[in-house]
C-alpha positions in Angstrom: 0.0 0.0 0.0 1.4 3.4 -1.2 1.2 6.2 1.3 1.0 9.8 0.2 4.3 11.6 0.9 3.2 15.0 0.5 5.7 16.9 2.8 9.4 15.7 1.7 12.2 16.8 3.5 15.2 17.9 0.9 18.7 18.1 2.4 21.5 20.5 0.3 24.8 20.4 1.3 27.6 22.0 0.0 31.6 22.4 1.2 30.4 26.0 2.2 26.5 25.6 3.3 23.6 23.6 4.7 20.3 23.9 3.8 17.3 22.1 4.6 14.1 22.4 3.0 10.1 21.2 3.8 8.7 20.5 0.1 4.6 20.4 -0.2 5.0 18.0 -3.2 1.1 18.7 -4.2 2.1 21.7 -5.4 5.8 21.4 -5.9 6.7 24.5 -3.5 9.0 25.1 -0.7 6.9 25.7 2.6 9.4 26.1 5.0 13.6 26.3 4.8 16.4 26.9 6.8 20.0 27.2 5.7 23.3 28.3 7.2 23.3 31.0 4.6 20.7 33.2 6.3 22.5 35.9 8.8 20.3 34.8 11.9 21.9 31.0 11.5 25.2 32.1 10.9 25.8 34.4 13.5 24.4 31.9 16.4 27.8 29.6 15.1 31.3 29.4 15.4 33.4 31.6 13.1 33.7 29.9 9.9 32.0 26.9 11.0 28.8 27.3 8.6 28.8 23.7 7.9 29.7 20.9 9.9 27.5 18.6 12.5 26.9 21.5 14.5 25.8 23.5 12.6 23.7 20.8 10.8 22.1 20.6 14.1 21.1 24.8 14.5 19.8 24.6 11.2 17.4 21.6 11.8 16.4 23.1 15.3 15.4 26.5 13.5 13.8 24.5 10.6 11.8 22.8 13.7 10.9 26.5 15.0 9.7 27.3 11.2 7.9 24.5 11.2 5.4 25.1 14.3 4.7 28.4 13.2 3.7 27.5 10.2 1.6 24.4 11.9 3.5 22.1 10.1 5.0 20.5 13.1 2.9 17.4 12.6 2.8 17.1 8.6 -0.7 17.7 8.8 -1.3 14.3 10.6 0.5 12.5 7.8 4.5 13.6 9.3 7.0 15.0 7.5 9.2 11.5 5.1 12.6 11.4 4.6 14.7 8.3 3.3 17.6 9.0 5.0 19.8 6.7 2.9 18.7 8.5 -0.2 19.8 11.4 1.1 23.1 10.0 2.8 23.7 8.2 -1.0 23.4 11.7 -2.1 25.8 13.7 -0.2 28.2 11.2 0.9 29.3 9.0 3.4 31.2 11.3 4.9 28.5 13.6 4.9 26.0 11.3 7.3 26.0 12.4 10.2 25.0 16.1 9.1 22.2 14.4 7.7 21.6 12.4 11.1 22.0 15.9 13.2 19.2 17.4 11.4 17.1 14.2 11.8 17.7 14.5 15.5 17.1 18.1 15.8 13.7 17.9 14.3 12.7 14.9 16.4 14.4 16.6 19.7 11.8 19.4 18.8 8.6 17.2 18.1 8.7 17.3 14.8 7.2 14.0 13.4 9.5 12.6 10.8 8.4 9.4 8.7 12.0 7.8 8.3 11.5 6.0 4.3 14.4 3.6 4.5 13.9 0.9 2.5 17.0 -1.4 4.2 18.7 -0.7 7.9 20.1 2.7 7.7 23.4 3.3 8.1 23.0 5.2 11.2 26.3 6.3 12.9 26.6 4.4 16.6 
């Protein structure tokens, strides 16, 4: 049985930059994002530090904040999916456990995440 995934959560990460995005995918648009770009997230981290698991983990707690404004917090009922190995596969191995900090920011701030891994994720122990 297929479920409807209509909030995806899309990771970007660069050498430089993190950015985290909430993407209503019955319309195709961005509802909520959060990035170490933005002057607010930047300033709350270390000098020159705009992208490593710390920082990861500021941008998925002010994604979080974003979130519950907008009432998204819950996915409308239906949570918020991301297949973490997709997006691991994506950025790297050595780029997993940015991808597990924002995971564990959004869940440390209620946010319910739907985890779409189709085998045992490579979590980091």
């Amino acid at each position: 049985m297929s479920v409807m995934k209509r909030y995806v959560l899309r990771l970007f990460i660069s050498l430089k930059y993190i950015t985290a995005n909430v993407v209503d995918r019955n319309n195709g648009r961005i509802v909520v994002t959060a990035s170490t770009i933005e002057h607010s997230v930047k300033g709350s981290l270390e000098r020159g530090r705009s992208c490593n698991a710390k920082a990861a983990s500021v941008v998925g707690e002010v994604l979080a904040m974003r979130l519950k404004v907008e009432g998204l917090d819950q996915g409308q009922g239906q949570g918020i999916h991301i297949n973490v190995n997709n997006e691991v596969e994506k950025k790297g191995f050595k780029n997993r456990t940015k991808v597990w900090a924002i995971v564990n920011a959004l869940k440390n701030n209620g946010v319910k995440l739907i985890l779409d891994d189709n085998e045992n994720s490579s979590r980091p122990s």
